[in-house]
N, CA, C and O atoms as a GROMACS GRO file, in nm:
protein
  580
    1UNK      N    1  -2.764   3.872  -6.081
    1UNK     CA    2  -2.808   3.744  -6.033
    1UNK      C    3  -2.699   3.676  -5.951
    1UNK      O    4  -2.722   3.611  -5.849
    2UNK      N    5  -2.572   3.697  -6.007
    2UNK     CA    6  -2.459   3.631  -5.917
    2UNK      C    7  -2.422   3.688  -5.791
    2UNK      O    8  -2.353   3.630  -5.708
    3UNK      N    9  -2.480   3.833  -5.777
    3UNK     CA   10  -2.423   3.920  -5.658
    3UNK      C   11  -2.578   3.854  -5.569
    3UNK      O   12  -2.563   3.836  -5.448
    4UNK      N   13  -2.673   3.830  -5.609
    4UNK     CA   14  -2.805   3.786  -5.493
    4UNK      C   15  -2.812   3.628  -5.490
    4UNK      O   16  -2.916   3.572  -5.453
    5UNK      N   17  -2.690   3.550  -5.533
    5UNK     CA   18  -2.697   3.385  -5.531
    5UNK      C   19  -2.545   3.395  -5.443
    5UNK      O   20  -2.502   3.303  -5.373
    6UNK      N   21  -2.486   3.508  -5.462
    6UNK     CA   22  -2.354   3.527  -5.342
    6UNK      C   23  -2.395   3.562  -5.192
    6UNK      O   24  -2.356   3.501  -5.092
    7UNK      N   25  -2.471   3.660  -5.194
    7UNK     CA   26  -2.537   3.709  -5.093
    7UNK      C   27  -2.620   3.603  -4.958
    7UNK      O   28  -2.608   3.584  -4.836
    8UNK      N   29  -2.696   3.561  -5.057
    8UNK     CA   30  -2.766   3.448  -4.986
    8UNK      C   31  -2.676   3.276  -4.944
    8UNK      O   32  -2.703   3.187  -4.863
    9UNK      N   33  -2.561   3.295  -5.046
    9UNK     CA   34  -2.456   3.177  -5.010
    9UNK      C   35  -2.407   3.208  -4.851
    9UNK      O   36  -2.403   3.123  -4.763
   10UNK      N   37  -2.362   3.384  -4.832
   10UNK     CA   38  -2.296   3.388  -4.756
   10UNK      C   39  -2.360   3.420  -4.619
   10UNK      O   40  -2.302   3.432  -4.510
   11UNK      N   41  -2.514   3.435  -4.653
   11UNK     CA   42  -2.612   3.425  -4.516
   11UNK      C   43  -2.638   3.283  -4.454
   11UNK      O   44  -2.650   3.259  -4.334
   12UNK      N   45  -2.645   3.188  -4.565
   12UNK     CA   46  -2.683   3.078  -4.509
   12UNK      C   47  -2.516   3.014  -4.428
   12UNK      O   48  -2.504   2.926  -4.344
   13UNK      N   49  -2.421   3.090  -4.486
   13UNK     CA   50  -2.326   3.020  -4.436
   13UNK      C   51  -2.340   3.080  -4.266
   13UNK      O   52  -2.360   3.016  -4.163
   14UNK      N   53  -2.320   3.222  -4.286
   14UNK     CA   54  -2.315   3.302  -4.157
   14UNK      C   55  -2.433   3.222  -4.048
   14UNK      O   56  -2.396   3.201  -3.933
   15UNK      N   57  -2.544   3.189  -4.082
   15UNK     CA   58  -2.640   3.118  -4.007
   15UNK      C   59  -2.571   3.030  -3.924
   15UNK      O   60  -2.544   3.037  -3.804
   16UNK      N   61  -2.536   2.905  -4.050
   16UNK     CA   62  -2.522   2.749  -4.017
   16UNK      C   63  -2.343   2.786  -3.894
   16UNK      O   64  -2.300   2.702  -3.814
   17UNK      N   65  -2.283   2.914  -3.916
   17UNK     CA   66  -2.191   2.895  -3.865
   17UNK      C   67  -2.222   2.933  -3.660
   17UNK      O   68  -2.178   2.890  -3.553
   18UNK      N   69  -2.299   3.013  -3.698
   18UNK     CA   70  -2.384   3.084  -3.548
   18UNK      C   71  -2.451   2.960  -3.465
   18UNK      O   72  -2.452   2.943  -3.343
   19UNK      N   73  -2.508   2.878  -3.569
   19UNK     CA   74  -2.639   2.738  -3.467
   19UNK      C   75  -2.480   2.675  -3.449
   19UNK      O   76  -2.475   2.602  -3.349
   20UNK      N   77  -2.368   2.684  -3.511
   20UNK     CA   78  -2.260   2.553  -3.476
   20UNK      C   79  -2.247   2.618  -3.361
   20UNK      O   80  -2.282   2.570  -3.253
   21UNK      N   81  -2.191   2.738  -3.378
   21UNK     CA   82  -2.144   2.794  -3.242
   21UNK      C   83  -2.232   2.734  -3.089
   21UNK      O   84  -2.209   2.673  -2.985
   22UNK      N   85  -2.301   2.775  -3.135
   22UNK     CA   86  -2.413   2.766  -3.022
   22UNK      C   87  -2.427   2.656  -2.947
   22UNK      O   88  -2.421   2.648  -2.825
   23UNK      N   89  -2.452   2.554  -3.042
   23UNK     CA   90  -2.395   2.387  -3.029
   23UNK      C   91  -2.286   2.343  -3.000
   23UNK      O   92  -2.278   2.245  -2.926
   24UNK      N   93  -2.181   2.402  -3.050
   24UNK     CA   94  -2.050   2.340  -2.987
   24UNK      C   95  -2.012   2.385  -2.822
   24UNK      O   96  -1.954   2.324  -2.732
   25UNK      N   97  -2.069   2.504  -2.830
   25UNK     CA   98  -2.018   2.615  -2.682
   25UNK      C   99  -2.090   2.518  -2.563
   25UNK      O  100  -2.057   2.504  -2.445
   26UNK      N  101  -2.189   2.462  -2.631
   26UNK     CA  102  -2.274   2.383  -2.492
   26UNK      C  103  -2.214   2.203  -2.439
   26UNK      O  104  -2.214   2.140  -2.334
   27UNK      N  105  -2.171   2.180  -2.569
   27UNK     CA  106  -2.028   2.055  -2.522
   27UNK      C  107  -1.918   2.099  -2.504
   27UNK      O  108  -1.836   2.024  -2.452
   28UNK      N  109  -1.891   2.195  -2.530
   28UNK     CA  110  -1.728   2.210  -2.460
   28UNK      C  111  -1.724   2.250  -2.311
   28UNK      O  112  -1.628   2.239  -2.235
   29UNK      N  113  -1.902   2.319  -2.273
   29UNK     CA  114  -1.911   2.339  -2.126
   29UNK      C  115  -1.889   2.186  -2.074
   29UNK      O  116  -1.788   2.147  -2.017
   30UNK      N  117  -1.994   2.116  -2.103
   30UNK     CA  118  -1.987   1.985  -2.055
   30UNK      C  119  -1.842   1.903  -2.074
   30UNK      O  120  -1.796   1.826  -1.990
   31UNK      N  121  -1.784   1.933  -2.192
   31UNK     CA  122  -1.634   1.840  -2.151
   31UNK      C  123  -1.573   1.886  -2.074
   31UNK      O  124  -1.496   1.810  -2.014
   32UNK      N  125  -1.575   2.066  -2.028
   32UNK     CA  126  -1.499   2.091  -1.937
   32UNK      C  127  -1.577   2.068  -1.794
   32UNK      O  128  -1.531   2.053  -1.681
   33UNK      N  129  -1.667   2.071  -1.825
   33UNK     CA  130  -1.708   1.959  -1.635
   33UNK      C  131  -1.652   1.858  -1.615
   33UNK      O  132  -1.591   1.817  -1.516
   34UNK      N  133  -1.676   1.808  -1.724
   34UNK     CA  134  -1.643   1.641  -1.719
   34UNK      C  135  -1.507   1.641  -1.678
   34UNK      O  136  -1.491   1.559  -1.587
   35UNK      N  137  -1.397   1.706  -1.711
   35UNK     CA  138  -1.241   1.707  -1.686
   35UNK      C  139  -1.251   1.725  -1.544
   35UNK      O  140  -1.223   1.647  -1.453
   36UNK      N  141  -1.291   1.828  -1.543
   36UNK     CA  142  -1.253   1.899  -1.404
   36UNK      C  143  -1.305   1.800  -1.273
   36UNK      O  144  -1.253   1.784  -1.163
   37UNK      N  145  -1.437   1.736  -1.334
   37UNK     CA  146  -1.464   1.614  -1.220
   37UNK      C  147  -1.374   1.503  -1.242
   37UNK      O  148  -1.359   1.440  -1.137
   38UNK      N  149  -1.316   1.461  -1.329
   38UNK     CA  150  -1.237   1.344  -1.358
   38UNK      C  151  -1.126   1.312  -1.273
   38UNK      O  152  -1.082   1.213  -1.214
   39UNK      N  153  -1.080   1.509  -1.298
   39UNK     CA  154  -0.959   1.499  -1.197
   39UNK      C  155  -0.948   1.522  -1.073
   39UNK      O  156  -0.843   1.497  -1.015
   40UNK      N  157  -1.082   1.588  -0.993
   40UNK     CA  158  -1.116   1.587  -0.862
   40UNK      C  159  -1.158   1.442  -0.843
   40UNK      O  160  -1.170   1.424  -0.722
   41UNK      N  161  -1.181   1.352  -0.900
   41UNK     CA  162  -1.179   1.218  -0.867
   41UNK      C  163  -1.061   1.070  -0.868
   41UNK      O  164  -1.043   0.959  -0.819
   42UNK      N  165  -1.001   1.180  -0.971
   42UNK     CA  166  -0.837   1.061  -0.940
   42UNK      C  167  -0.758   1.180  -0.814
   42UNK      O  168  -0.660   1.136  -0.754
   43UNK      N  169  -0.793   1.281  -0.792
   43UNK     CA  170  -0.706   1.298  -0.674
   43UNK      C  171  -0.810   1.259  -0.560
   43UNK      O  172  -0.751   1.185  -0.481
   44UNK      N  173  -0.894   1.272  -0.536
   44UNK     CA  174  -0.982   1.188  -0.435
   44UNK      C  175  -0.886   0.997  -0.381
   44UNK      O  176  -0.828   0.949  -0.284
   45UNK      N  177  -0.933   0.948  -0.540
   45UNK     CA  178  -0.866   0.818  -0.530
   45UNK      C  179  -0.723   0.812  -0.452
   45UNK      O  180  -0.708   0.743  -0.351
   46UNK      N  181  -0.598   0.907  -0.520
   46UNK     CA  182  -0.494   0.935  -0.484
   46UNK      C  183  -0.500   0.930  -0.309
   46UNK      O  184  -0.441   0.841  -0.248
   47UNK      N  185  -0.566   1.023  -0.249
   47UNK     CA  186  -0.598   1.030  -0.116
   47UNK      C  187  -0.673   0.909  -0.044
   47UNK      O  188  -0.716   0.920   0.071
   48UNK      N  189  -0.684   0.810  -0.108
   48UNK     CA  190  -0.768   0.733  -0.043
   48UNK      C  191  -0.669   0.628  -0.040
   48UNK      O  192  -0.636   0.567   0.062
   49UNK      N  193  -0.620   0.607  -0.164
   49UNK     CA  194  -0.516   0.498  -0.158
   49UNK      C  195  -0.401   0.517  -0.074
   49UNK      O  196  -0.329   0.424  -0.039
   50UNK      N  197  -0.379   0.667  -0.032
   50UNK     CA  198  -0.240   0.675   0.076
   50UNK      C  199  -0.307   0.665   0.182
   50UNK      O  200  -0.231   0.609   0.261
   51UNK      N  201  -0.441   0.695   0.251
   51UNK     CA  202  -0.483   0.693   0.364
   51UNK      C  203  -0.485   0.500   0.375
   51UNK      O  204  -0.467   0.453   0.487
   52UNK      N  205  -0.506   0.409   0.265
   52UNK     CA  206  -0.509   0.274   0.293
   52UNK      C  207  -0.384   0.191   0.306
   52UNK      O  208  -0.363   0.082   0.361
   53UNK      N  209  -0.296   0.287   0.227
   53UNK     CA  210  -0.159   0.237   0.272
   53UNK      C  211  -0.123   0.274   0.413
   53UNK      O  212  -0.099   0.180   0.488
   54UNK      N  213  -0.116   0.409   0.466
   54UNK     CA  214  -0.110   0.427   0.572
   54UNK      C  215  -0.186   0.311   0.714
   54UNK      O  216  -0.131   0.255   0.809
   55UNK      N  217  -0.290   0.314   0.681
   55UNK     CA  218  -0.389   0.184   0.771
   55UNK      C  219  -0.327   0.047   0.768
   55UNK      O  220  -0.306  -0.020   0.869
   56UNK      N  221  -0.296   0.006   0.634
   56UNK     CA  222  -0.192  -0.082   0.619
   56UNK      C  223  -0.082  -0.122   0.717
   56UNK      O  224  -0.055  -0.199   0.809
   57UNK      N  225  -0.040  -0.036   0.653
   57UNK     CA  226   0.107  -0.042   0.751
   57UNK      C  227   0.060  -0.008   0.934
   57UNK      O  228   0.094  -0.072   1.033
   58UNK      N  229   0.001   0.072   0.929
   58UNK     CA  230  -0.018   0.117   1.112
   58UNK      C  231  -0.082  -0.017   1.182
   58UNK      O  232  -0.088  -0.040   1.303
   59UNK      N  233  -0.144  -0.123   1.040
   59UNK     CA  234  -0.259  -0.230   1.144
   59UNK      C  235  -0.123  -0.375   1.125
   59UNK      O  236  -0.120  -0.483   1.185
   60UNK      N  237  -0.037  -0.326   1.032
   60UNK     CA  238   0.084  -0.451   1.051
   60UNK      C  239   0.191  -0.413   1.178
   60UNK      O  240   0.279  -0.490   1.217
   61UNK      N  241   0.176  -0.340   1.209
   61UNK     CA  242   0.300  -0.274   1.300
   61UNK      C  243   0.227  -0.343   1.459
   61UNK      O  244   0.280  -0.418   1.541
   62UNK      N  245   0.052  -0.268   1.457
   62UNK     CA  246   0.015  -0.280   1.577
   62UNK      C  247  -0.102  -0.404   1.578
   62UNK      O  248  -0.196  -0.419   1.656
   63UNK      N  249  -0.050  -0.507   1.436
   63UNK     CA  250  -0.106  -0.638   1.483
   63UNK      C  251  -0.058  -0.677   1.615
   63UNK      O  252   0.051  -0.654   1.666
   64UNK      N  253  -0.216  -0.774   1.687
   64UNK     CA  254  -0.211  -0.833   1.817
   64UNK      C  255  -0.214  -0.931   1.737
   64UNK      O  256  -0.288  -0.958   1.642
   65UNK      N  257  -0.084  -1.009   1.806
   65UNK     CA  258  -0.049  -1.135   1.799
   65UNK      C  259  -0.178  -1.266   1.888
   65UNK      O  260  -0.194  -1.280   2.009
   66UNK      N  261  -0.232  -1.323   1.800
   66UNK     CA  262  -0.354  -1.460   1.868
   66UNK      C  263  -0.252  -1.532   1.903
   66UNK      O  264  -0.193  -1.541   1.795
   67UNK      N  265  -0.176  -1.603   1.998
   67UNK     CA  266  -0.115  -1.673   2.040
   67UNK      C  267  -0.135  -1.702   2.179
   67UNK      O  268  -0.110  -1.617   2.263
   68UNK      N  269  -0.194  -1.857   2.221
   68UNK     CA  270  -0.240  -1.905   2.380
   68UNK      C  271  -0.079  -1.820   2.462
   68UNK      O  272   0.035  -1.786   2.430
   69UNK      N  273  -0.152  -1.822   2.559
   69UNK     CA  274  -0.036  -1.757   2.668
   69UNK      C  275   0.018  -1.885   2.734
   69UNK      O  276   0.126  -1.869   2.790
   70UNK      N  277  -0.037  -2.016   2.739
   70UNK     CA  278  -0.010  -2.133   2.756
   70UNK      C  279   0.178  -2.210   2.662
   70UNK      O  280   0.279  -2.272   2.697
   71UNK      N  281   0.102  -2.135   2.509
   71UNK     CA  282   0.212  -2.168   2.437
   71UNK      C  283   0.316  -2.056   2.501
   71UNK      O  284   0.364  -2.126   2.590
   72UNK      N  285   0.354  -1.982   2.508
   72UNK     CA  286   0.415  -1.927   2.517
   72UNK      C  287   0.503  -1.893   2.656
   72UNK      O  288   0.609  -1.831   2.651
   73UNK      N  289   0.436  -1.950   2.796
   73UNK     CA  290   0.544  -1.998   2.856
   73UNK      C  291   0.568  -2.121   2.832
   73UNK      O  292   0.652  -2.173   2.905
   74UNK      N  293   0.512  -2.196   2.737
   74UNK     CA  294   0.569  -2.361   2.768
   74UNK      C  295   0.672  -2.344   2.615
   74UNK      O  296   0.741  -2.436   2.570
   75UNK      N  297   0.663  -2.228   2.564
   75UNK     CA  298   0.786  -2.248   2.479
   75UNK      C  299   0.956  -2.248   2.564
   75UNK      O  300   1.000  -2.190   2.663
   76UNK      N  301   1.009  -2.339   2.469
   76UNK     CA  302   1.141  -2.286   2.492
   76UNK      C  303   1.230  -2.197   2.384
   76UNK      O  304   1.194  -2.180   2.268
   77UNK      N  305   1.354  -2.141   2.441
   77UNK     CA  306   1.427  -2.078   2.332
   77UNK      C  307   1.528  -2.134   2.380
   77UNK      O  308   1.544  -2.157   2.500
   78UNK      N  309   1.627  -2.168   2.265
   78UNK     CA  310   1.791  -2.198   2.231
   78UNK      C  311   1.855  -2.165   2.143
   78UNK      O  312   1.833  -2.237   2.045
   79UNK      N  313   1.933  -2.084   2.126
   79UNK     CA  314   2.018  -2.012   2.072
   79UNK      C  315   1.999  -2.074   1.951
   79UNK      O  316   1.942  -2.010   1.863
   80UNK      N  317   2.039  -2.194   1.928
   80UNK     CA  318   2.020  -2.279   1.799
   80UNK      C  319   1.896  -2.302   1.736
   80UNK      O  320   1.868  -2.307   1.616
   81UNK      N  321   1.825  -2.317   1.844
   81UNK     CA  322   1.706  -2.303   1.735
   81UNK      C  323   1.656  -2.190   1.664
   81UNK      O  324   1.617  -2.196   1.548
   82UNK      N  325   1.658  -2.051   1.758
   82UNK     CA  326   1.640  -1.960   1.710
   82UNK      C  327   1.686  -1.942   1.520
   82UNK      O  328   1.622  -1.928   1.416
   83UNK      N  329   1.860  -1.954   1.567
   83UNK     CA  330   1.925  -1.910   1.442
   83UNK      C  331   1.881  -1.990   1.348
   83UNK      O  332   1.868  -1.926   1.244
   84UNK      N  333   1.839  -2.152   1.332
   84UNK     CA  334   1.781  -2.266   1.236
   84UNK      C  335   1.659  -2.210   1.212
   84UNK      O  336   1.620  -2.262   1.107
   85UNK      N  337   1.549  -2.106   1.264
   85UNK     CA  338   1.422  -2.086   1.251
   85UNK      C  339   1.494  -1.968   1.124
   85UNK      O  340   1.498  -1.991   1.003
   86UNK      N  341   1.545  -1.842   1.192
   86UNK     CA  342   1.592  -1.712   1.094
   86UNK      C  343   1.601  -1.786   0.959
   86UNK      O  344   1.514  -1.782   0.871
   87UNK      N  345   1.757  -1.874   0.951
   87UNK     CA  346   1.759  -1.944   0.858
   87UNK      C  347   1.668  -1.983   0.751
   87UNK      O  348   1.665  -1.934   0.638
   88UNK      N  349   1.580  -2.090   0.804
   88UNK     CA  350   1.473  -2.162   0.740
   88UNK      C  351   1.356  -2.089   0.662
   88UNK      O  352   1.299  -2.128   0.560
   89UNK      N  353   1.330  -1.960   0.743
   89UNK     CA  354   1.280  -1.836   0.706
   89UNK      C  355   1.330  -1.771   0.573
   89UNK      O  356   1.268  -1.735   0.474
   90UNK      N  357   1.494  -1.768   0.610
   90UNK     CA  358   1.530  -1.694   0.468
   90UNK      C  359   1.580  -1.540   0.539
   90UNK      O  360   1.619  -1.442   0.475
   91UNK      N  361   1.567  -1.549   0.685
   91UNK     CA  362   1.574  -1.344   0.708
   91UNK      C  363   1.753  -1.338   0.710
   91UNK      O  364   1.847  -1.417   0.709
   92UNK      N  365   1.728  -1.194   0.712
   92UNK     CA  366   1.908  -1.168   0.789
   92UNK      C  367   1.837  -1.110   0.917
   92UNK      O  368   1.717  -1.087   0.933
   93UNK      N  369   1.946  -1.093   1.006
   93UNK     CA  370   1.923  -1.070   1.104
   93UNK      C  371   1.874  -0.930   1.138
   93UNK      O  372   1.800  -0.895   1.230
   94UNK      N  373   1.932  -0.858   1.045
   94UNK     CA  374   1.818  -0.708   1.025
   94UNK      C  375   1.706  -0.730   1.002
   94UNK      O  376   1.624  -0.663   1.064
   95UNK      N  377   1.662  -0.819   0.917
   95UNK     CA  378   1.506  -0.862   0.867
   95UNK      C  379   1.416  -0.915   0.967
   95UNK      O  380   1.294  -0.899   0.959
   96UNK      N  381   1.490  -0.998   1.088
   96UNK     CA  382   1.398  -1.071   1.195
   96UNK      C  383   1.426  -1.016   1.290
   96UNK      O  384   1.382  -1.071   1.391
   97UNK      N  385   1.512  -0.880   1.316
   97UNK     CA  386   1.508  -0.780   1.392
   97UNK      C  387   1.387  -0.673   1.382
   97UNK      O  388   1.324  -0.619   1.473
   98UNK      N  389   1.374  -0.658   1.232
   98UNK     CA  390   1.262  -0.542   1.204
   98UNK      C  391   1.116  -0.614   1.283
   98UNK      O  392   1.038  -0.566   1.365
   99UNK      N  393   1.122  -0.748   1.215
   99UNK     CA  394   0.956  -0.833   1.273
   99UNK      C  395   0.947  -0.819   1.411
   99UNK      O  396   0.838  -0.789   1.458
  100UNK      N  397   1.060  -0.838   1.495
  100UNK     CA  398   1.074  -0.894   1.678
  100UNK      C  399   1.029  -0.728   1.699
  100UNK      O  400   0.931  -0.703   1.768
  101UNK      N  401   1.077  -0.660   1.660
  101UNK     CA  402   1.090  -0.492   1.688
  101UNK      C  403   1.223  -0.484   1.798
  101UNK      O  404   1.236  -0.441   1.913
  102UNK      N  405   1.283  -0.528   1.732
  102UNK     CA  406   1.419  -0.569   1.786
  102UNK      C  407   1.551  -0.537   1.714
  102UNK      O  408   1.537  -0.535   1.592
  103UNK      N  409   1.702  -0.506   1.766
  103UNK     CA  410   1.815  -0.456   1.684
  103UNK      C  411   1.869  -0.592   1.567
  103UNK      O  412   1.823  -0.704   1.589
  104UNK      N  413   1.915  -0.582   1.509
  104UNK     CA  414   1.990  -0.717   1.467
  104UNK      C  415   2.165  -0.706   1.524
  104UNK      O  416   2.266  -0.754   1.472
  105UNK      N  417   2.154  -0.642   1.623
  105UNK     CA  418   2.287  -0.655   1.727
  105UNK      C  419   2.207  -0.782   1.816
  105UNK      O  420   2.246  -0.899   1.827
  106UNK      N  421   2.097  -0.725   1.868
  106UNK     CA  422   2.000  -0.784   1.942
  106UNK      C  423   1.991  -0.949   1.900
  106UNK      O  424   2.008  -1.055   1.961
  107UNK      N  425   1.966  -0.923   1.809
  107UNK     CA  426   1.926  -1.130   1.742
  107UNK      C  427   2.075  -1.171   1.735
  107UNK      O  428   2.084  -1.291   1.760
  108UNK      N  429   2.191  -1.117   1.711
  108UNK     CA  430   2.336  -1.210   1.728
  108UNK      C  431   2.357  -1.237   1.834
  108UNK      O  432   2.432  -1.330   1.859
  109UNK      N  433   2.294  -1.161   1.936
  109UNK     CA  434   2.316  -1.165   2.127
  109UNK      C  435   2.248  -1.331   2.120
  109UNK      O  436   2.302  -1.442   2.117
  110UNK      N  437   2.106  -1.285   2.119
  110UNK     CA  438   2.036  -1.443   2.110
  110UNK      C  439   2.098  -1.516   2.070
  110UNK      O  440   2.135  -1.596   2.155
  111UNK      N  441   2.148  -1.541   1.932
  111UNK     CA  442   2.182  -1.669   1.854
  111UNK      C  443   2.355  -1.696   1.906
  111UNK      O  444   2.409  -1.800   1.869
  112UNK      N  445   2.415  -1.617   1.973
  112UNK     CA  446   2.543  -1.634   2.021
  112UNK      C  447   2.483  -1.747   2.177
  112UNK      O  448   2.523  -1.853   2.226
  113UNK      N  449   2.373  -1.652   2.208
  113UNK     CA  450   2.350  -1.687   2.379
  113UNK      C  451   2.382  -1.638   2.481
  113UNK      O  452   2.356  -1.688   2.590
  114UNK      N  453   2.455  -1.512   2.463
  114UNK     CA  454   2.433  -1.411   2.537
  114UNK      C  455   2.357  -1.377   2.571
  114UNK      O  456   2.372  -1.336   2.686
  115UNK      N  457   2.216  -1.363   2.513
  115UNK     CA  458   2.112  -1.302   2.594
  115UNK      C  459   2.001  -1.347   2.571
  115UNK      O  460   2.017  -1.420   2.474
  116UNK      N  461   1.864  -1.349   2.608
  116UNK     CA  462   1.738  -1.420   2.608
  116UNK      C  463   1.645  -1.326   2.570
  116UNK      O  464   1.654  -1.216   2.624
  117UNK      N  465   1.555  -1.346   2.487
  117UNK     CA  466   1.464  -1.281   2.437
  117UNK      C  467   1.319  -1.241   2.586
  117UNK      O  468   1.269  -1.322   2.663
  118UNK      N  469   1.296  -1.121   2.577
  118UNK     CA  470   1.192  -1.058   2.652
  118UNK      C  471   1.038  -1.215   2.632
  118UNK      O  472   1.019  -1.328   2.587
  119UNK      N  473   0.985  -1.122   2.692
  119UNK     CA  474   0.817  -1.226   2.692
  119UNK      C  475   0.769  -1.180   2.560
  119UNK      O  476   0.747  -1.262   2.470
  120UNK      N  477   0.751  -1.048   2.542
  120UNK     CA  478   0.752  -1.019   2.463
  120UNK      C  479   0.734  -1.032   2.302
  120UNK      O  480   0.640  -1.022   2.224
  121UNK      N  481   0.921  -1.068   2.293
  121UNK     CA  482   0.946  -1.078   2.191
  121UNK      C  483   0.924  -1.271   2.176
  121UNK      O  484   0.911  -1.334   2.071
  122UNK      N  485   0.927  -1.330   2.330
  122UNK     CA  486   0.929  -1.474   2.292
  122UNK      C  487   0.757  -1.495   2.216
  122UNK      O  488   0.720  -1.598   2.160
  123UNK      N  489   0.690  -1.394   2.230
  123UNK     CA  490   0.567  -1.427   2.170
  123UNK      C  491   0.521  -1.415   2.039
  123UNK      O  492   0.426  -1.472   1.987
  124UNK      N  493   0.621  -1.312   1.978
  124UNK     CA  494   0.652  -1.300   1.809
  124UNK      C  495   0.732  -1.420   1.817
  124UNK      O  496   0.667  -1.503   1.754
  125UNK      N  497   0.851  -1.480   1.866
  125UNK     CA  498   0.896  -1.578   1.807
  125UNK      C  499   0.823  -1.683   1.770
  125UNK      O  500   0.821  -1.730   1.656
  126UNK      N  501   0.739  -1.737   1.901
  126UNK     CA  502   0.620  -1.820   1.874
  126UNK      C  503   0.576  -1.801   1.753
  126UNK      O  504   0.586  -1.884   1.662
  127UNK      N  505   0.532  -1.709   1.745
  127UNK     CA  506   0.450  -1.636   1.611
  127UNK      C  507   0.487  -1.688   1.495
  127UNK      O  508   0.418  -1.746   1.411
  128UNK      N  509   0.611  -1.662   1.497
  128UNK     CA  510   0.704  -1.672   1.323
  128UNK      C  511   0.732  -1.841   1.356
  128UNK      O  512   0.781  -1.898   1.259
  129UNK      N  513   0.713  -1.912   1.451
  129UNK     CA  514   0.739  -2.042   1.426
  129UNK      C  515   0.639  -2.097   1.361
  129UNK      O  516   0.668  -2.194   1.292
  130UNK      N  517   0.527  -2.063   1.363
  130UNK     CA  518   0.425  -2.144   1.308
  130UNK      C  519   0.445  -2.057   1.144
  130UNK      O  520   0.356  -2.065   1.060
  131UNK      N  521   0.526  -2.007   1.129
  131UNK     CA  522   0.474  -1.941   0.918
  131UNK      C  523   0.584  -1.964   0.857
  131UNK      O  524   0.699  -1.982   0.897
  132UNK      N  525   0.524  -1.959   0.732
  132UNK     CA  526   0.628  -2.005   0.613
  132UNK      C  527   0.707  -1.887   0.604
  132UNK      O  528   0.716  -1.798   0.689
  133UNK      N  529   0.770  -1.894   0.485
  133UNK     CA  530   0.889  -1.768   0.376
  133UNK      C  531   0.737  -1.738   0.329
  133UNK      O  532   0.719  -1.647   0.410
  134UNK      N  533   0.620  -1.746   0.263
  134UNK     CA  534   0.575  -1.672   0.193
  134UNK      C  535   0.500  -1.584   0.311
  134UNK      O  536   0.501  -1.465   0.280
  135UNK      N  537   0.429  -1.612   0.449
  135UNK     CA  538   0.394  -1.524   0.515
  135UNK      C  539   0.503  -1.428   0.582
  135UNK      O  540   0.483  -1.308   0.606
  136UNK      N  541   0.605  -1.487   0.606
  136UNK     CA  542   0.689  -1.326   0.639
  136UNK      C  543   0.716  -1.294   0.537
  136UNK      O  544   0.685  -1.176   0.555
  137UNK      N  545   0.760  -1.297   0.405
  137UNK     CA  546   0.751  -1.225   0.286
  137UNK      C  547   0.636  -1.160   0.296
  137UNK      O  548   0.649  -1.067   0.376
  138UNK      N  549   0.537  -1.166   0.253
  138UNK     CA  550   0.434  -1.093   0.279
  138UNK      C  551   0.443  -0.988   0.370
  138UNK      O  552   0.432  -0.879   0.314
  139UNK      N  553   0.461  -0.981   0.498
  139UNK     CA  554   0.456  -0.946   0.664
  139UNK      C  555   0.575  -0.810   0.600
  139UNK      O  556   0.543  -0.692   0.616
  140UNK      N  557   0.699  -0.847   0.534
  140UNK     CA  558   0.746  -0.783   0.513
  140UNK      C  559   0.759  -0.674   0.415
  140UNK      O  560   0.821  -0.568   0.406
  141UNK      N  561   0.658  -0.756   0.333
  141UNK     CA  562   0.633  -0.628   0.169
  141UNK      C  563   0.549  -0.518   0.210
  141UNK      O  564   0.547  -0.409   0.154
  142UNK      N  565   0.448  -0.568   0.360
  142UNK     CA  566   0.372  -0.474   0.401
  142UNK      C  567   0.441  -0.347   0.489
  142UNK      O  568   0.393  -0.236   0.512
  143UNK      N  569   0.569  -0.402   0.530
  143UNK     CA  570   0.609  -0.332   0.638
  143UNK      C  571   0.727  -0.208   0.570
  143UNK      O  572   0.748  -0.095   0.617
  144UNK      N  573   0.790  -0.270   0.449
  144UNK     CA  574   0.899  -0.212   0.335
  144UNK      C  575   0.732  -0.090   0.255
  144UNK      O  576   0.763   0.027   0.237
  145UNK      N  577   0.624  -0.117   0.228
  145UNK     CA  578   0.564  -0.100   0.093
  145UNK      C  579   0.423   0.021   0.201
  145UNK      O  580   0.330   0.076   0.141
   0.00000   0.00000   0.00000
């Protein structure tokens, strides 16, 4: 009696262990989809976020400046004011060299008076006269980041 109450213990086990199988094999397919899409989707993301940094930066570089062409010959430049604007800003002269697209040998020429800023660049100056420290901060986290 104990060898046919063993027997049948160890069929029902052998059963219940075969339907697990069977059952488990069909979620572990599905978790391994699930991974494998998870991570074709954070590298997707990955690629999307460098293509937006990239756009980023290429649409700060080749911002068109909105500034009347009116203002900008009726501006003046003076050495002094220039350097009181850098100042007031907060740049070094590497920093409002990078914005002008200009040397910061270039901006000591200006602020000495040696030399006069292009049309050009007098139209970024315009530019940066009308903004605070937090928009060239900004201008610049985009251009560093």
């Amino acid at each position: 009696m104990a060898n046919i109450a063993s027997v049948l213990k160890e069929e029902i086990t052998r059963l219940a262990r075969k339907e697990l199988r069977s059952e488990t094999e069909s979620l572990k397919k599905a978790s391994a989809l699930y991974r494998s899409e998870i991570a074709a989707l954070k590298r997707r993301t990955a690629s999307l976020e460098q293509q937006l940094s990239r756009l980023e930066k290429s649409a700060s570089k080749n911002a068109v400046v909105q500034v009347n062409p009116e203002e900008t010959t009726k501006a003046r430049f003076t050495a002094n004011g220039f350097k009181t604007l850098r100042q007031r800003l907060g740049l070094t002269a590497e920093a409002i060299g990078t914005l002008l697209d200009v040397s910061a040998q270039t901006i000591y020429s200006w602020e000495a008076g040696n030399t006069r800023p292009r049309e050009q660049q007098m139209v970024r100056i315009v530019m940066l006269r009308g903004m605070g420290k937090r928009d060239v901060d900004s201008i610049m986290q985009n251009l560093a980041g």
